[in-house]
C-alpha positions in Angstrom: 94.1 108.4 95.7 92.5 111.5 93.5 95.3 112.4 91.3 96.7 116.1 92.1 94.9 119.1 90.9 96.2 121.4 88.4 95.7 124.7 89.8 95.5 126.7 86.4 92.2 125.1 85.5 90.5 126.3 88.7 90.5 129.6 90.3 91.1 129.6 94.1 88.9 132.7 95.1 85.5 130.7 93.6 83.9 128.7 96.6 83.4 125.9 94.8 86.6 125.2 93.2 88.3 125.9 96.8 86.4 123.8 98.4 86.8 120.9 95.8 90.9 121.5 95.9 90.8 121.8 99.9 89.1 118.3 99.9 91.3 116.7 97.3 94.3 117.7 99.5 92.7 116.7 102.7 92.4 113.0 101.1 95.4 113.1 99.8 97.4 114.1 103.3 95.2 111.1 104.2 96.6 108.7 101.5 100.1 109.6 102.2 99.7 109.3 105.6 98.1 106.0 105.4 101.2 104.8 103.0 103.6 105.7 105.8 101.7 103.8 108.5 101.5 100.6 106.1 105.3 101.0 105.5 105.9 100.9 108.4 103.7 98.2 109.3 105.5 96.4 106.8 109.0 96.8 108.4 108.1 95.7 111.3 106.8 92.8 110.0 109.8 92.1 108.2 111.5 92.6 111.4 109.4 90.4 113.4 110.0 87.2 111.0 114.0 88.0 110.7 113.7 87.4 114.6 111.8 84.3 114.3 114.0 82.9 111.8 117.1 83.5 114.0 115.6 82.2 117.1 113.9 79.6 115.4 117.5 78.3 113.9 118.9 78.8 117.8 116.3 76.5 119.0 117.6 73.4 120.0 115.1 71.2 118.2 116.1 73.0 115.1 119.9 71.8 115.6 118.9 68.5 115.9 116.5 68.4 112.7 119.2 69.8 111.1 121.5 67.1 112.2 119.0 64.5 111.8 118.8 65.7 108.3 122.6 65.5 107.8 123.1 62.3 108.8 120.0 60.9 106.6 121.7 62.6 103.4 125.2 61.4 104.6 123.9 57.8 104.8 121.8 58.0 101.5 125.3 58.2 99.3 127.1 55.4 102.1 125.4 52.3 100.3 127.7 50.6 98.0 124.8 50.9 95.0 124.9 54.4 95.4 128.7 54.4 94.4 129.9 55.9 91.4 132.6 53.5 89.7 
């Protein structure tokens, strides 16, 4: 983005300097506008994977990994080696 002019070095009623502050504003409006769009690109995005992480851990395969899982960890501490004495 071109950085903000500062108007006391140019003098507004000179064609040149006008028209080199109207088109540093005019990329800038640009820039910001551009920065909105990706932000809000971004939320939705975030959006879109909070939903698929909620409907992916409503999904009935899920539960059953989950379970699945469980039961593996529950039967890795069941063997009598495993035992703390």
């Amino acid at each position: 983005m071109p950085p903000e002019l500062d108007s006391q070095h140019f003098d507004i009623e000179n064609t040149d300097d006008k028209g080199l502050i109207d088109a540093a504003a005019g990329i800038r409006a640009i820039f910001e506008k551009l920065r909105s769009e990706m932000n809000s690109i971004a939320q939705r995005i975030d959006d879109a994977k909070s939903a698929w992480t909620q409907t992916r851990l409503d999904l009935e395969i899920s539960k059953k990994i989950q379970t699945a899982n469980q039961d593996i960890d529950s039967k890795r501490f069941d063997s009598p080696k495993d035992r703390i004495l």
